[in-house]
C-alpha positions in Angstrom: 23.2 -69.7 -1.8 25.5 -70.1 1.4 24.8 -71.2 4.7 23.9 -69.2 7.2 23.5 -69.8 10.8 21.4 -67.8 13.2 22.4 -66.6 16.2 21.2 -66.6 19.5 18.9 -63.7 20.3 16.0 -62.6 22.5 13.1 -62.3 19.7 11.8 -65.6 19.4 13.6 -67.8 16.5 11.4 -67.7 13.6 11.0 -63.9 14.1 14.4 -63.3 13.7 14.4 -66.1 10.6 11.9 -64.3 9.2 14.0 -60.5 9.2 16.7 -62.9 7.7 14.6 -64.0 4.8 13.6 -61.0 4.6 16.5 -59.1 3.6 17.4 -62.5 1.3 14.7 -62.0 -0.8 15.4 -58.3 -1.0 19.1 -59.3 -1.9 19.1 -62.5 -3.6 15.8 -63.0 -5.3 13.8 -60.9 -8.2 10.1 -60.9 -7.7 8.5 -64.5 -9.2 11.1 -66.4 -8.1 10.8 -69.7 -6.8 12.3 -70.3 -3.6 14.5 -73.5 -2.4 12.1 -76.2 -1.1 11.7 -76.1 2.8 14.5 -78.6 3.8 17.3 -77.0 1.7 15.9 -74.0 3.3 15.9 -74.7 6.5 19.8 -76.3 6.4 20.6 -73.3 5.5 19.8 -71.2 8.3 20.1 -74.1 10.5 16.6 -74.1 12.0 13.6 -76.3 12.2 11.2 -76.9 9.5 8.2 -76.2 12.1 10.1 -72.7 12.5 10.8 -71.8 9.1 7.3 -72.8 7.9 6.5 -69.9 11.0 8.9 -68.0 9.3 7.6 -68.1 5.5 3.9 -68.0 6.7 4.7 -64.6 8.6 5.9 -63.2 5.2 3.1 -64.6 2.7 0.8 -62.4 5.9 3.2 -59.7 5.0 2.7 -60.4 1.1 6.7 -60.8 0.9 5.4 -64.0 -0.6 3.2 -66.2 -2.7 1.8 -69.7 -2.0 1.2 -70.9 -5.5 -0.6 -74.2 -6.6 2.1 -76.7 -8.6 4.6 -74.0 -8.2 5.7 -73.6 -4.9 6.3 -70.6 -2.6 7.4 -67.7 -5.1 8.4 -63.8 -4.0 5.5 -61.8 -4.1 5.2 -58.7 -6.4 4.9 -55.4 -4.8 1.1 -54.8 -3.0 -1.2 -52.9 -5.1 -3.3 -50.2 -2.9 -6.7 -50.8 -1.8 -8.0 -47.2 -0.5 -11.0 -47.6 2.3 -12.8 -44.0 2.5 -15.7 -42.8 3.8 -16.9 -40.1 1.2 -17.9 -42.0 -1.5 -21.4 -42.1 -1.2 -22.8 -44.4 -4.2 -24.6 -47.8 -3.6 -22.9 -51.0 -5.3 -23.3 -50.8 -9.1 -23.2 -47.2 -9.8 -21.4 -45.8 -12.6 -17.3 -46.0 -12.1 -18.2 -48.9 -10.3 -14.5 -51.2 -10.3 -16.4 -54.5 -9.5 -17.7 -57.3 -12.5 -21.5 -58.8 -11.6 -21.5 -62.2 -12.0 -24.6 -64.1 -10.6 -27.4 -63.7 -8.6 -29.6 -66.3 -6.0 -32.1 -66.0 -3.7 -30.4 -67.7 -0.7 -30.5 -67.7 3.3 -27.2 -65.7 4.5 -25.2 -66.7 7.3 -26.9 -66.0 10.6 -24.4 -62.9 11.5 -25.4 -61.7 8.3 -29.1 -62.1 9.0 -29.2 -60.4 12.4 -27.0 -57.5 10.5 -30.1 -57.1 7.9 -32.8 -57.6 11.0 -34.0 -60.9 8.2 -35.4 -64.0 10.1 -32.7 -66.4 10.8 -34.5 -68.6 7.5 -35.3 -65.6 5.6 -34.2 -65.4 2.1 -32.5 -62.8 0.5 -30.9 -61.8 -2.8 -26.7 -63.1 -2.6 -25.3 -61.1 -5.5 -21.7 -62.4 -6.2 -19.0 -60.0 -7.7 -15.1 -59.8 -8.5 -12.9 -57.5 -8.7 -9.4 -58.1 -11.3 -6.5 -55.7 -11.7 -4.1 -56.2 -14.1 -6.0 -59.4 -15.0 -5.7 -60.6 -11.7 -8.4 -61.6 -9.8 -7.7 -59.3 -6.2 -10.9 -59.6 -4.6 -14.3 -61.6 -4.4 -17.8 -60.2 -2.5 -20.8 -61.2 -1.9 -23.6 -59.0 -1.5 -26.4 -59.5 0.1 -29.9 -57.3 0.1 -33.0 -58.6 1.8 -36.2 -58.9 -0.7 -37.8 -55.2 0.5 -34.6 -53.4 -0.2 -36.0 -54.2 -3.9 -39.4 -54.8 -3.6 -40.0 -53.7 -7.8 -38.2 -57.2 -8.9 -41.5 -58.8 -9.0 -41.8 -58.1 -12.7 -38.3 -59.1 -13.5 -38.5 -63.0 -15.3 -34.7 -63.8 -15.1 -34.6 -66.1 -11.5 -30.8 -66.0 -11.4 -27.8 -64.9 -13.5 -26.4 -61.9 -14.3 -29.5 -60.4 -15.6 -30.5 -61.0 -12.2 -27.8 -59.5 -10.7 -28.2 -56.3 -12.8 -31.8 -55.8 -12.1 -31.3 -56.0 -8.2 -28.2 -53.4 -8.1 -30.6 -51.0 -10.3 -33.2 -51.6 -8.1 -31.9 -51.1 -5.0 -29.9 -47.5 -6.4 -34.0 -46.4 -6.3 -33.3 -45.7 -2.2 -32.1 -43.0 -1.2 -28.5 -43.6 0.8 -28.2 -42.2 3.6 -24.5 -43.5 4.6 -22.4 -46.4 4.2 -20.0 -47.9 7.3 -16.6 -49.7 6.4 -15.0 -52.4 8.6 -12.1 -54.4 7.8 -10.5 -57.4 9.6 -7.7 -59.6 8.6 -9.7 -63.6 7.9 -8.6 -66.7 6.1 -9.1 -67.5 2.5 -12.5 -70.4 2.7 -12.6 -72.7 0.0 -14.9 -70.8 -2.4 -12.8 -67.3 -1.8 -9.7 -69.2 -2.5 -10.8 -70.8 -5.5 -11.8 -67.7 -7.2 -8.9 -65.7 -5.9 -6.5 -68.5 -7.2 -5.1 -69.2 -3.5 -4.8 -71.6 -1.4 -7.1 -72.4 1.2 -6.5 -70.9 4.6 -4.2 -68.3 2.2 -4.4 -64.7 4.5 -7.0 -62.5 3.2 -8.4 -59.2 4.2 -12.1 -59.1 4.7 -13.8 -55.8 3.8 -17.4 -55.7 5.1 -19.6 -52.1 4.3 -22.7 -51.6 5.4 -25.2 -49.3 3.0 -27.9 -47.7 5.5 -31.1 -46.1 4.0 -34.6 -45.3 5.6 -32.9 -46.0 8.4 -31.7 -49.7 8.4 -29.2 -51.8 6.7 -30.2 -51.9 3.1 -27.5 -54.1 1.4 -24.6 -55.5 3.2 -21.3 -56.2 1.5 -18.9 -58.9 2.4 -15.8 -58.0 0.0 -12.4 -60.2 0.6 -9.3 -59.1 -0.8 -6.0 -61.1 -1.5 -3.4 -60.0 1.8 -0.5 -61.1 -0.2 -1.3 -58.3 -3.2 -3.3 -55.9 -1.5 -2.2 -53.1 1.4 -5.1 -50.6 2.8 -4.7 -47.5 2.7 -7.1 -44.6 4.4 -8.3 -41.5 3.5 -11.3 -39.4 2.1 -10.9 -40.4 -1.4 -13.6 -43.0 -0.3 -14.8 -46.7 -1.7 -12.7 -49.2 -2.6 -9.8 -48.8 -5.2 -7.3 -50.4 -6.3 -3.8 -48.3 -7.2 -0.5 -49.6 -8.2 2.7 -47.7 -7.9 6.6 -48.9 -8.0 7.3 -49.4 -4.1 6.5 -51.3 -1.7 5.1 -49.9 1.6 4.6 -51.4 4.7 0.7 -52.5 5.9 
């Protein structure tokens, strides 16, 4: 690698550092790479290391880039699709469902996702936890959360937890009738738990897919789905739910 010094211009520094990099790792790197460390980096373009840390966080946001633990910061493969519609009109578990059950607790949620269910603040509800892997990758991690008289037949049901659990409340609550489901995504931070079962690093970008399933009415199960941001790019359209696609290019989010 040569040096490379950067010039003055208008955009702010690490902006500009980061179009640089950009077309490095499009010229110089193949995807899985490791990248210098930061100081050999950041002699080369004759910057700060604040502003090429700036620089390289901008493009892990992008998913130009990987954070990896006891490897280093490595060039991202190409995003894999995630397509947010609004015809699909099943409730979580159905058949063709892409997501793996894998426990189930009575818990009390967050308080935003109590008032959202119209639960008490100290309420309990059933937490079912999924994951989603591609490519045997793990892409995506939700929780779901249905208050107790979404399912009020689980009465019967011995298993207290565990995926038996889990399976019992998605069959149960597919008894309503769904009326519509509401999609809202926003752009969050990886928390500890997320970025332990996503294998990144906390604070890693994420993108935080919440949908809300409305029957008789009210909200009847509320998911809280968050997807890797260095892997995954949405897409919309009217194919509906949540899939995952994977094609050659790379397009811009």
């Amino acid at each position: 690698m040569g040096t490379t010094q950067l010039e003055t211009v208008p955009e702010p520094k690490y902006w500009h550092l980061r179009t640089v990099l950009s077309e490095a790792l499009d010229s110089e790197f193949s995807v899985g790479e490791v990248l210098p460390n930061e100081r050999d980096l950041a002699a080369r373009f004759g910057v700060a290391r604040a502003t090429l840390r700036q620089a390289l966080e901008q493009l892990e946001l992008e998913g130009r880039l990987q954070r990896r633990r006891g490897v280093g910061t490595t060039v991202a493969p190409p995003r894999m699709g995630v397509s947010v519609g609004t015809a699909q009109h099943a409730w979580p578990g159905a058949p063709h469902d892409a997501w793996q059950t894998l426990d189930c607790a009575l818990e009390v949620p967050p308080a935003a996702v109590a008032e959202t269910l119209v639960t008490g603040r100290d309420e309990p509800v059933h937490v079912v936890r999924r994951s989603r892997v591609s490519h045997g990758q793990p892409v995506a991690a939700e929780l779901l959360y249905i208050p107790v008289d979404s399912v009020p037949d689980l009465s019967g049901i011995d298993a207290p937890s565990g995926t038996a659990r889990a399976r019992a409340v998605l069959r149960e609550l597919q008894r309503l009738e769904l009326e519509r489901q509401e999609n809202a995504v926003e752009l969050g931070s990886a928390r500890a738990d997320d970025a332990r079962e996503l294998d990144r690093l906390p604070g890693a970008p994420v993108l935080v897919v919440t949908t809300r399933f409305i029957a008789r009415g009210r909200t009847a199960a509320l998911s809280v789905a968050t997807y890797r941001a260095d892997t995954c790019r949405l897409t919309f359209g009217d194919s509906g739910g949540v899939e995952i696609h994977h094609g050659p290019e790379r397009h811009a989010s």
